[in-house]
LUMZADREN-410552 format. One record per residue: residue in one letter; x, y, z of N, C-alpha, C, O in turn. Coordinates in pm, whole numbers, plus 50000, padded with zeros to 5 digits. Each point is the difference from the previous one (the first is absolute). Example, Ala and Ser with C-alpha at 12.3 -4.5 7.8 and 13.67 -1.06 7.14 Angstrom:
% LUMZADREN-410552
a513194943150780499115011950000500905012050000501044999850066 s498615010749862500825011950006499235010950073500515011150017 
% end
This chain:
% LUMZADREN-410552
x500864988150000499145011950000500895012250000501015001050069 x498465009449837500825012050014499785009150113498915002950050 x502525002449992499405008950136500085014749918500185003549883 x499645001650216499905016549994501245007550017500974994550051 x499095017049912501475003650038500105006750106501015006350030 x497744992850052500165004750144500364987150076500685002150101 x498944981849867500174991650048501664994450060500984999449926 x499044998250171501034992350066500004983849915499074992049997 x501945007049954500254989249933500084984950066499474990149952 x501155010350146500294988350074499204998250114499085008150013 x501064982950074499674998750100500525001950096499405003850100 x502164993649895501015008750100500185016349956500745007650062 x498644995449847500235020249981498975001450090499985009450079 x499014980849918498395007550079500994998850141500455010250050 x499824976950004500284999950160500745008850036499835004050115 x501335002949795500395007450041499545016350013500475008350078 x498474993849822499245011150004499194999250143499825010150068 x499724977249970499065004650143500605002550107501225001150011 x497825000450092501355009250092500314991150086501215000450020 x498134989350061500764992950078499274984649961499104997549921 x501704993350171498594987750015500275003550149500865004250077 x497354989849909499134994950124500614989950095500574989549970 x499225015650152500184989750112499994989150003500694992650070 x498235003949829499384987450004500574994049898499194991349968 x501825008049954500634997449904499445002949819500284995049891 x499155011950141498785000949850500195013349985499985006950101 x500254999749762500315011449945498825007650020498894994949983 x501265017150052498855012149994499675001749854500814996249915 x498145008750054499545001449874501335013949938500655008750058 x499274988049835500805010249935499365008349969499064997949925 x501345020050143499455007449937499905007949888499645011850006 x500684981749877500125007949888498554991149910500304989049953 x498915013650036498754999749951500414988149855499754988049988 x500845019949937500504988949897500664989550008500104993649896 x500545001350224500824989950034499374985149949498914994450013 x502545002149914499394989249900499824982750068499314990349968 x501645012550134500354987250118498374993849999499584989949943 x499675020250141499024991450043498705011049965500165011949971 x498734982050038498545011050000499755002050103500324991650084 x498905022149962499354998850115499474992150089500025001450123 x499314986749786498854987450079501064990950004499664989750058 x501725010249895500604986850016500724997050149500165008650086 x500234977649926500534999650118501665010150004500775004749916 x499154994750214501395011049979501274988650031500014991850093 x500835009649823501224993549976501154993550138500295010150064 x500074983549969500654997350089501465007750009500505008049921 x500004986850202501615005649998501204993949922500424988550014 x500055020749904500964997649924500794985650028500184992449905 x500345003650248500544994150046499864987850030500794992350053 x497415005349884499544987350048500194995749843499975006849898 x500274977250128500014990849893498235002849907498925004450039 x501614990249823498934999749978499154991949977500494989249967 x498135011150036498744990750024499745003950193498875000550049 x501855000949999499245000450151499435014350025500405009449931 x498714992350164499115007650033500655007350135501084995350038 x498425014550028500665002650121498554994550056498964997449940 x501455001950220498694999550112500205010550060501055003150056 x497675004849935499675008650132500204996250142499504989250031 x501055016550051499894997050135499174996450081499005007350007 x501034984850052498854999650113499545010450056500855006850059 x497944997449944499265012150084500464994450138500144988150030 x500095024250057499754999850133498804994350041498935000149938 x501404993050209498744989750054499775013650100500755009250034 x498034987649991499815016750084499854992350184499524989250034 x500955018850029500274994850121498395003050023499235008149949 x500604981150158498545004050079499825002650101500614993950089 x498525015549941499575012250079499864991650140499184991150021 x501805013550068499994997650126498825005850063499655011449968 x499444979250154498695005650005500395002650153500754992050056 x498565023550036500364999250109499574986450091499124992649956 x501425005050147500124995150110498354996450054499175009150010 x500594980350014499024999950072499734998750149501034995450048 x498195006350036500684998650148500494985449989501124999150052 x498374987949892500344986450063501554997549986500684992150067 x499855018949800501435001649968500505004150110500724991450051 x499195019250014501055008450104500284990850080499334989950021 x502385015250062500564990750045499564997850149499935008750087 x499814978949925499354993850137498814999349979499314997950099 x500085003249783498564994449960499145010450042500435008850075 x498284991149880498565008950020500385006450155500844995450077 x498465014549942500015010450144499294990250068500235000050121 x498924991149838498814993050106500744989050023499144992850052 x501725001749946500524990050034501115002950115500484990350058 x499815019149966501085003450119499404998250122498885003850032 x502264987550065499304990150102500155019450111500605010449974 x498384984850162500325006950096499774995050124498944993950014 x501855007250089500234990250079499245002550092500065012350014 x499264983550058498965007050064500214990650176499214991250033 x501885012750047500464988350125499315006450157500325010950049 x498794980550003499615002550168501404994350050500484988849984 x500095024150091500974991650133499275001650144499875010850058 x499704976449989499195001950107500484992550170500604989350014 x499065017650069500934995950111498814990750041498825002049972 x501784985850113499334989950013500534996150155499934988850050 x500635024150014500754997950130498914995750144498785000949995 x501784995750090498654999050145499155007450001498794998450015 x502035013549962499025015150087498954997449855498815001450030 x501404995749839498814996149936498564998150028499105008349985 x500804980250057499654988350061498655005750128498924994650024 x501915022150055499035007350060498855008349965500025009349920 x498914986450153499265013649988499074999849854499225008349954 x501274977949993499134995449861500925008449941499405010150036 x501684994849896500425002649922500554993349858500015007149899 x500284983950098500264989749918498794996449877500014999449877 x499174998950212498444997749943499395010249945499314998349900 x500885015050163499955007549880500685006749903499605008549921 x501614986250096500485000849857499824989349917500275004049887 x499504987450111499584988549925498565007449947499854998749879 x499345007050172498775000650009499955017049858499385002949897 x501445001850169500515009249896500355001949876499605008449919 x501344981850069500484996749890499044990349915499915001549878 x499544990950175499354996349936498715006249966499464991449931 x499945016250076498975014949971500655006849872499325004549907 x502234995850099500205008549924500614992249854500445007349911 x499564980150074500074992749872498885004649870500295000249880 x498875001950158499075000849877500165013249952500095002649880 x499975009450250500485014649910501244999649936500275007549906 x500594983450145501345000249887500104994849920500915003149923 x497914982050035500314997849868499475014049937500675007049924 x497854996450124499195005249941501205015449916500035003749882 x500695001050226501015010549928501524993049937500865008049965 x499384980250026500654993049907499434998149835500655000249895 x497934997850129499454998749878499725017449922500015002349879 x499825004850199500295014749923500995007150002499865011649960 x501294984550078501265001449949500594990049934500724992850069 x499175004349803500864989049924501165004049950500604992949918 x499865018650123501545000649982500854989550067500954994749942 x498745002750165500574992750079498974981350046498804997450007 x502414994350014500014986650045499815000250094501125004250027 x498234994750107500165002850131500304984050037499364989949970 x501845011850107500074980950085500005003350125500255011950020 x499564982250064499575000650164500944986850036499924988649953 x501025016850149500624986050102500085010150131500315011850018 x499194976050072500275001750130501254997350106500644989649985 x499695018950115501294994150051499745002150115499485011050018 x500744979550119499925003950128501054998850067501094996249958 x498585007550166501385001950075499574999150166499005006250036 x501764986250063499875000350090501484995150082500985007450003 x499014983250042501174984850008500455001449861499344993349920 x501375011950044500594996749852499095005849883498795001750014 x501855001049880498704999049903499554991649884500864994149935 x497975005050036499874986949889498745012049897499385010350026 x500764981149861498855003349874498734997450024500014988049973 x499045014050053498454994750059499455001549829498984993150004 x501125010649892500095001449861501375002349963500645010450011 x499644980849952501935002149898499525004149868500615009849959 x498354985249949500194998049866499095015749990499095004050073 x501685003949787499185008749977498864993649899500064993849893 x498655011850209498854997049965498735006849896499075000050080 x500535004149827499725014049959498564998450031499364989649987 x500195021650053499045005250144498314996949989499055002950073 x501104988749780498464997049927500224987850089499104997950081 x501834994749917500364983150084500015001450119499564990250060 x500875020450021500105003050151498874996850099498915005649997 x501454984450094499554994950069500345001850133501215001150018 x498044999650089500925006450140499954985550124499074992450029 x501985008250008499704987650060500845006550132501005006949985 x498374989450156500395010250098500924998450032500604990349954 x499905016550123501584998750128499395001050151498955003950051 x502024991749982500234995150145500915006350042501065002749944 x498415001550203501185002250109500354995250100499375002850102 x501814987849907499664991150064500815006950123500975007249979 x498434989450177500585007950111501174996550039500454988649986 x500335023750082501445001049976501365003049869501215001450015 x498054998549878500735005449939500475014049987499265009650024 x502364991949925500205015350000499865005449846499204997149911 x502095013450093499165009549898501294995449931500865003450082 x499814990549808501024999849894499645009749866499814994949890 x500145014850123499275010549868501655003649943499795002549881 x501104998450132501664998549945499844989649928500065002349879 x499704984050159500094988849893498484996649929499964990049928 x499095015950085499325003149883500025014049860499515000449887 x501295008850191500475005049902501204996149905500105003849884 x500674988950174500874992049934499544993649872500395002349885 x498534987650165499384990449922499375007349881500024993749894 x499335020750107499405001449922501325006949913499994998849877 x501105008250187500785003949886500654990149903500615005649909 x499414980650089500174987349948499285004749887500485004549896 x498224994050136498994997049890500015012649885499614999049883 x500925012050179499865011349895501125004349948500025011249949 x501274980050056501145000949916499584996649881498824997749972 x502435001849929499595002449822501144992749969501185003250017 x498134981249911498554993150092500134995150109501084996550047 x497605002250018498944993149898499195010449959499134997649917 x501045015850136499395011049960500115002449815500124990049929 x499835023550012499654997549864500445016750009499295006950074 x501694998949867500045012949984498915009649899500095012249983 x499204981349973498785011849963498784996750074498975004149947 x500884988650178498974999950105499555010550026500875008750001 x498054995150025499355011350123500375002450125499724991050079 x500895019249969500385000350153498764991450086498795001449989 x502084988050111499274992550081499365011850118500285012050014 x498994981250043499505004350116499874994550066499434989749964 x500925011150199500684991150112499185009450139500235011950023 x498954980750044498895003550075500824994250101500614990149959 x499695014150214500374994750083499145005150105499745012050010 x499644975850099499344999550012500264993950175500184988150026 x499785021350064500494994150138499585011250118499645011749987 x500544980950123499505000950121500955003450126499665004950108 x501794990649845501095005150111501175000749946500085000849877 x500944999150194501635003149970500734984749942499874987850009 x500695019249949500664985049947501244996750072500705007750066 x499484980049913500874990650087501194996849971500784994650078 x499445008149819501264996949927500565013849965499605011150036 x501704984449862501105013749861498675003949958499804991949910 x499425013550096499275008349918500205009449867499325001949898 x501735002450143500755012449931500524992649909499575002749888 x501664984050117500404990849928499124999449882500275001649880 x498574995650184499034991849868499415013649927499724999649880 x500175008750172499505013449928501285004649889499894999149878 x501075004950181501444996949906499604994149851499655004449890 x500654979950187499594992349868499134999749889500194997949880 x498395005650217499195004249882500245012349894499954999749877 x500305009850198500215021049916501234993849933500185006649898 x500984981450113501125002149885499194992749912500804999149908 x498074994350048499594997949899498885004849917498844999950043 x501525004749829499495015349950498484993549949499405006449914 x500034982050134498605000649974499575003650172499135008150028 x501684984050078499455003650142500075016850019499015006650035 x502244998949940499815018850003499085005149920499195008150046 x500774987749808498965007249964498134996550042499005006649976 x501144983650075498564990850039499035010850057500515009150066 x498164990949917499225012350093499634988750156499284990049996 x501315014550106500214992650131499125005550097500205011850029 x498814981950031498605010850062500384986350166500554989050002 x498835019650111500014991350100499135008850104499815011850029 x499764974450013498505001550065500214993650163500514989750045 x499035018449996500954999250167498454999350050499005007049985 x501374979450089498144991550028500365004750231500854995150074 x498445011849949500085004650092501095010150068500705006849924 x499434994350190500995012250052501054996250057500775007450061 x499334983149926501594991050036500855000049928501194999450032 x498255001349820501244999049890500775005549968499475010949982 x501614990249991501615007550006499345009449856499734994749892 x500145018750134499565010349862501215000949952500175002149880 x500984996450217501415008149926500414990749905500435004449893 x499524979650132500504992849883498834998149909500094995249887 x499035008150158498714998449855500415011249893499844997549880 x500795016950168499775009449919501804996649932500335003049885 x500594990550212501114995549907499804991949880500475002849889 x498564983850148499834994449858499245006749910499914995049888 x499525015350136499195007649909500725006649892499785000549879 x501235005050204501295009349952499475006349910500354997049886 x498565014750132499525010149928499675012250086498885000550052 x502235011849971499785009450127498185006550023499415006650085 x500254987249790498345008349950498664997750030498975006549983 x501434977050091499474990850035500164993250138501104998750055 x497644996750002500155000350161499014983849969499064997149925 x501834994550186498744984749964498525005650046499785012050019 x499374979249995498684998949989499554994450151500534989450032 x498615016050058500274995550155498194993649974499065005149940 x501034985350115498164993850001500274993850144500754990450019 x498635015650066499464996550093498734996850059499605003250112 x499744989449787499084993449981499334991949905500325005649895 x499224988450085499954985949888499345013749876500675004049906 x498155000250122499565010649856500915008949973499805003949885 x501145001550164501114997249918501254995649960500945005949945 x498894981850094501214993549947499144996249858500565001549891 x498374994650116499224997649877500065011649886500224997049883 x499595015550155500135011649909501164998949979499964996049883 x501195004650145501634999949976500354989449878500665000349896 x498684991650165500574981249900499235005349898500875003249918 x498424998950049498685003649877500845010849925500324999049882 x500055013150214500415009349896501394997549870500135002349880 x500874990750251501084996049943499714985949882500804998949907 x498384993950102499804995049900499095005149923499324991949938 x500505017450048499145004549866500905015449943500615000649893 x499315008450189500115015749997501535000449956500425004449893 x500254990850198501954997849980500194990749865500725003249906 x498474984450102500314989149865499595009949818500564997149895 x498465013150119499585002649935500725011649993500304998049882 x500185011250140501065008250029501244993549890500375004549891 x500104982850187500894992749953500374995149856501054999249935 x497434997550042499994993349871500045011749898500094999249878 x499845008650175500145012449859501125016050072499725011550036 x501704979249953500545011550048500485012949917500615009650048 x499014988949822500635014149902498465012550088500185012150015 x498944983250014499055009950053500285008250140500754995550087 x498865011749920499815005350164498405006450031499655011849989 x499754979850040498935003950048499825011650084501085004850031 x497575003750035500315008950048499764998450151499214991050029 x501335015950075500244997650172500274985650000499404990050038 x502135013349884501044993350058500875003650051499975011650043 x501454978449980500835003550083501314987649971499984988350038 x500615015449921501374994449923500544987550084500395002350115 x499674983549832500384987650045500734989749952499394990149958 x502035010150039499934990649864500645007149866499925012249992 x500614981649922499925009249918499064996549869499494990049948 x500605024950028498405003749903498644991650035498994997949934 x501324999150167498794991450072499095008750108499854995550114 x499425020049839499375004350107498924992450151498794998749981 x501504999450082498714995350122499085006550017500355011350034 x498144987149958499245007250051499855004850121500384993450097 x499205015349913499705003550229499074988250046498934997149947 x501694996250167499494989250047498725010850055500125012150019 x498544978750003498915003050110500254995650157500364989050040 x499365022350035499955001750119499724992450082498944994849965 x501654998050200499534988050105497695000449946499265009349969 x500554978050045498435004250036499625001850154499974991350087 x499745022449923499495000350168498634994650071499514999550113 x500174996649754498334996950099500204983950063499064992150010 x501945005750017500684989150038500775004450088500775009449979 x499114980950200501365004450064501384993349975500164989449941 x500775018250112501214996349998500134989050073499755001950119 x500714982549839500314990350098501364991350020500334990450070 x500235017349841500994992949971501295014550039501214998049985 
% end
């Protein structure tokens, strides 16, 4: 075929007339309109360099990464907010002077009154797991509940005081700082709460076992409430294990209220507990980020008998 005399004769005059090749190994169209190499609609020519008969391949397209989706709570670390255990422990004195004056009996009698308002505020706080173990102390101390129990299962089964025993409250604090080391404790737990619960001076290192507990950073940070069951009971070491200057134990000198006391602390303090980023209002700092509510007042329409 005859060309034109504007036409590029060869096929190497055209390649060299265009201006570059393509990335992709395939010549850019030539821009000189008359270019005799190839037509507009034709395929565009390969690289000089490749043998001939083969084709180039396009590259693989990028695979597109996929869209990381946020976090759901069951993701975050230590699992859902509702699953974090909180320890919920009676330390209760089980000494002679118990044993007087019906005291014993009504704390049994107490505590057990106040099971159904704490599931009942366990079940409207589901931030929190609530487990319940019991620990007594008299002659030594033992677990009257060892296993944490969670408070829908809680069952109360009484204590005894049997006469003559003294007060070992040093080696029940001991015992419980055991249990709240890490582990068997769980570092994204809920600060425990540790209710102590007595009638006289103790008999033993006291201080020892208090020690032990505050060097372990779930026992220091724990919200620690104590309920001083008549007018015998040593206030100065109740308000040591308390170890909150803001806070004074709880005096019931009389069964209605030792009943109001046990009730509040399992409901008012647990519920407090279970949601500590809050601060409710007429409070009063316990714990950390764990506000306490203001306990309610002795009931007077009751005498003092204790």
């Amino acid at each position: 075929m005859a060309r034109g005399p504007n036409q590029v004769g060869t096929r190497a005059a055209c390649v060299r007339a265009c201006e570059s090749i393509g990335p992709c190994g395939r010549l850019p169209r030539c821009e000189r309109s008359n270019c005799a190499c190839h037509s507009p609609n034709e395929d565009l020519p390969v690289r000089s360099s490749q043998r001939d008969g083969e084709r180039s391949v396009p590259p693989p397209k990028p695979r597109r990464q996929p869209v990381q989706s946020r976090p759901i709570m069951g993701d975050l670390p230590g699992g859902p907010l509702a699953s974090r255990p909180l320890h919920f422990i009676w330390i209760l004195d089980r000494s002679g002077s118990m044993s007087l004056e019906g005291k014993i009996q009504q704390l049994n009698f107490a505590i057990r009154e106040a099971i159904d308002p704490m599931r009942e505020t366990a079940r409207e706080n589901p931030n929190a797991e609530v487990l319940v173990r019991v620990l007594t102390f008299s002659t030594g101390a033992q677990w009257h509940l060892a296993t944490p129990t969670p408070v829908a299962d809680f069952r109360w089964s009484d204590v005894t005081a049997p006469p003559g025993g003294v007060t070992e409250m040093g080696k029940a604090l001991t015992m419980v700082a055991e249990q709240l080391r890490i582990p068997p404790m769980t570092d994204y737990a809920l600060p425990p709460v540790l209710v102590l619960v007595s009638d006289g001076q103790p008999t033993d290192e006291f201080a020892s076992g208090l020690q032990t507990l505050l060097r372990e950073p779930w026992g220091a940070r724990a919200v620690k409430l104590a309920i001083a069951v008549g007018q015998d009971a040593d206030l100065d070491v109740l308000t040591k294990f308390m170890a909150n200057p803001e806070m004074q134990p709880l005096q019931a000198n009389n069964a209605a209220t030792l009943v109001q006391y046990i009730r509040w602390a399992s409901t008012a303090v647990l519920k407090s507990a279970s949601s500590p980023a809050s601060r409710p209002p007429n409070s009063v700092p316990g714990g950390v980020n764990v506000p306490i509510p203001i306990a309610p007042g002795p009931v007077t329409s009751q005498p003092d008998v204790w």
